[in-house]
matplotlib code that plots the C-alpha trace (Angstrom):
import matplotlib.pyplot as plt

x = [85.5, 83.4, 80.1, 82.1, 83.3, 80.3, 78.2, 81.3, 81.4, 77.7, 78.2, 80.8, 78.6, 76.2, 79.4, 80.2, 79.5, 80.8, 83.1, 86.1, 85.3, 84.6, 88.4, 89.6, 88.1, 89.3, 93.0, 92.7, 91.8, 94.7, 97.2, 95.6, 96.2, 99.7, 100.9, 98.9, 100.5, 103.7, 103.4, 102.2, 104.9, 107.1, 105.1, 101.2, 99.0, 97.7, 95.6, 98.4, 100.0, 96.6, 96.4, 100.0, 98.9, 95.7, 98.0, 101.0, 98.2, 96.3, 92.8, 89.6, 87.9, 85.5, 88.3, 90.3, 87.2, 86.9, 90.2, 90.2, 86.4, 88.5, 90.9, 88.4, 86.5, 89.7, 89.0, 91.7, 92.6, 88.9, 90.4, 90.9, 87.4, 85.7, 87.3, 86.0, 82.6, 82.7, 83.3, 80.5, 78.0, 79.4, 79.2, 75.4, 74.3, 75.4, 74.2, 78.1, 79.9, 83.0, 86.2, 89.3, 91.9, 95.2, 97.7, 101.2, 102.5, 100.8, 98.4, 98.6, 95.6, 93.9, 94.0, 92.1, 90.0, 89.2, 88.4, 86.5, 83.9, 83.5, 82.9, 80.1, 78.8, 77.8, 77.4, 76.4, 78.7, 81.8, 84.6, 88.0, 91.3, 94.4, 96.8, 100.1, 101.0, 103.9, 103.3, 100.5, 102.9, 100.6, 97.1, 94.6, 92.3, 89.5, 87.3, 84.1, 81.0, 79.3, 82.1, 85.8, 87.1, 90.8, 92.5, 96.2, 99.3, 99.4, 95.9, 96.1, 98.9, 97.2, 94.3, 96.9, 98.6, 95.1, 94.4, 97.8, 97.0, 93.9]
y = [73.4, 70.9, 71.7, 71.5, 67.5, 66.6, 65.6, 64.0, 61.7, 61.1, 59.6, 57.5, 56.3, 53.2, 52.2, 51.0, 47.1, 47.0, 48.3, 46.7, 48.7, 51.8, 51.8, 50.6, 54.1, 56.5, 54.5, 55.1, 58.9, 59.4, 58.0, 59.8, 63.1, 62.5, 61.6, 64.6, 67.0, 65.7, 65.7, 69.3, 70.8, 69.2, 69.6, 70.7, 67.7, 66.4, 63.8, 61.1, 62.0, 61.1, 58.6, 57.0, 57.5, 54.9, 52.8, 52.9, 52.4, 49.6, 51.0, 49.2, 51.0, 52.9, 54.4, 55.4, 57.4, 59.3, 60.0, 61.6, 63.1, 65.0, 65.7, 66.9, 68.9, 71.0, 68.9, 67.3, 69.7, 68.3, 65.1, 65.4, 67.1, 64.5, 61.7, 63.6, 64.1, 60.4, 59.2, 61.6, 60.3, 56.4, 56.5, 58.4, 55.4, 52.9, 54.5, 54.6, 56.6, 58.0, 57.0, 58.3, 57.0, 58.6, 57.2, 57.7, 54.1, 51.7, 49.6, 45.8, 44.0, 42.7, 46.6, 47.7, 45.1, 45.5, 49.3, 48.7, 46.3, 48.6, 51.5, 49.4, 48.2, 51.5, 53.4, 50.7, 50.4, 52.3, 52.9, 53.3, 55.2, 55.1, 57.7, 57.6, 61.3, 61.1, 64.3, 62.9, 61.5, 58.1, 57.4, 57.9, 60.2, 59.1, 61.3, 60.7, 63.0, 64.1, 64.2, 63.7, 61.1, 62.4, 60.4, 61.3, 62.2, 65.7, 66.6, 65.0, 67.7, 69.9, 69.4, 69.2, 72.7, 74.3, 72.5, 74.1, 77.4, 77.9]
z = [63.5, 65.4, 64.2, 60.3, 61.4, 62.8, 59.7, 58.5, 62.0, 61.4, 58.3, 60.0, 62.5, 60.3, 58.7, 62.8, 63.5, 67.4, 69.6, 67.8, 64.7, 66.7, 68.0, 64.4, 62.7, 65.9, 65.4, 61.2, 62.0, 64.5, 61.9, 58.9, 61.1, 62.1, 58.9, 57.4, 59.6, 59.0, 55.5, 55.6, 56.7, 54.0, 51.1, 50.0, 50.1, 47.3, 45.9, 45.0, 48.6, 50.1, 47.9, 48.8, 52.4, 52.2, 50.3, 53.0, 55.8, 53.7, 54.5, 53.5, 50.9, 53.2, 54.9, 51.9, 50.0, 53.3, 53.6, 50.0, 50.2, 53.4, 50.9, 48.1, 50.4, 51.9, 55.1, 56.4, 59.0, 60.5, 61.6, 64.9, 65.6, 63.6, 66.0, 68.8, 67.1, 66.5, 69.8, 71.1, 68.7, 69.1, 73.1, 72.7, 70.3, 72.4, 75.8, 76.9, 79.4, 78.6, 81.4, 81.2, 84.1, 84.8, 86.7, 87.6, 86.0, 83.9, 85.4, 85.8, 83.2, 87.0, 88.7, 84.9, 85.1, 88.6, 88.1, 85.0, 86.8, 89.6, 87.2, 85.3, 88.2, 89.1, 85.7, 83.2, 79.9, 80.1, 77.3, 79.0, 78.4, 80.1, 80.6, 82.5, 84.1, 86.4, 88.1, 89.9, 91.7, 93.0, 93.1, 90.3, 88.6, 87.3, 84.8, 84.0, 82.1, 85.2, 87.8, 88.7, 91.2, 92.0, 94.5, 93.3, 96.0, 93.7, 94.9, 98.6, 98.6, 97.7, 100.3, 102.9, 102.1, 102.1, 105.5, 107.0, 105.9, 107.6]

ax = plt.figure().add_subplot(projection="3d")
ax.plot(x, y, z, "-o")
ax.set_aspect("equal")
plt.show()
């Protein structure tokens, strides 16, 4: 499925002015999919449903004929692999490293920006994503390409546990 979505996220790609843009197209391809799949299951999609969709969502033109050349091409299960495609070939482009950070709560808009300079200050320019997962009880994990930084209470646990039983 990825290697079908990826011409469709290259052609995405010039259509991109900056980083604001960037998020707007990942945010119009989530809520394309969701609504798709919930549609789906209610009825077969067709090309005044799509078209009632980019109507309901108010897209820009650009976004719209995508959304029914997806639907002309029998495409739309694609979306979430072209997002990912897109946000492969947007963070290559731009020479950006990919950082997810999980947490146990939300972080404050100081602790994110905090972390976010330190990141760059090491790696250069860095697209963040924050995810809150209870079950690591405290700490954080943070995920980059290359290498994982996992500092959560979960994993010390864990370390502990392995300690005891050797």
């Amino acid at each position: 499925m990825i290697t079908i979505a990826r011409p469709y996220a290259k052609a995405i790609i010039p259509l991109i002015k900056d980083e604001k843009d960037f998020q707007s197209w990942c945010d119009f391809i989530i809520q394309s999919d969701e609504l798709i799949s919930y549609f789906s299951k209610k009825v077969a999609i067709s090309k005044v449903l799509v078209g009632k969709i980019c109507d309901g969502l108010e897209l820009e033109s650009s976004k719209a004929n995508f959304l029914q050349l997806l639907h002309a091409s029998k495409r739309l299960d694609c979306l979430p692999f072209i997002k990912k495609s897109l946000k492969e070939l947007w963070l290559k482009a731009n020479n950006t490293m990919y950082v997810k950070v999980i947490t146990s709560s939300l972080l404050s808009k100081e602790h994110c920006d905090t972390l976010e300079n330190e990141i760059k200050k090491q790696f250069g320019a860095c697209l963040f994503t924050y995810e809150v997962d209870k079950s690591i009880l405290g700490g954080m994990i943070v995920k980059l390409p290359h290498k994982t930084i996992d500092t959560s209470y979960i994993n010390k646990i864990k370390n502990f546990k392995q300690l005891l039983k050797t």
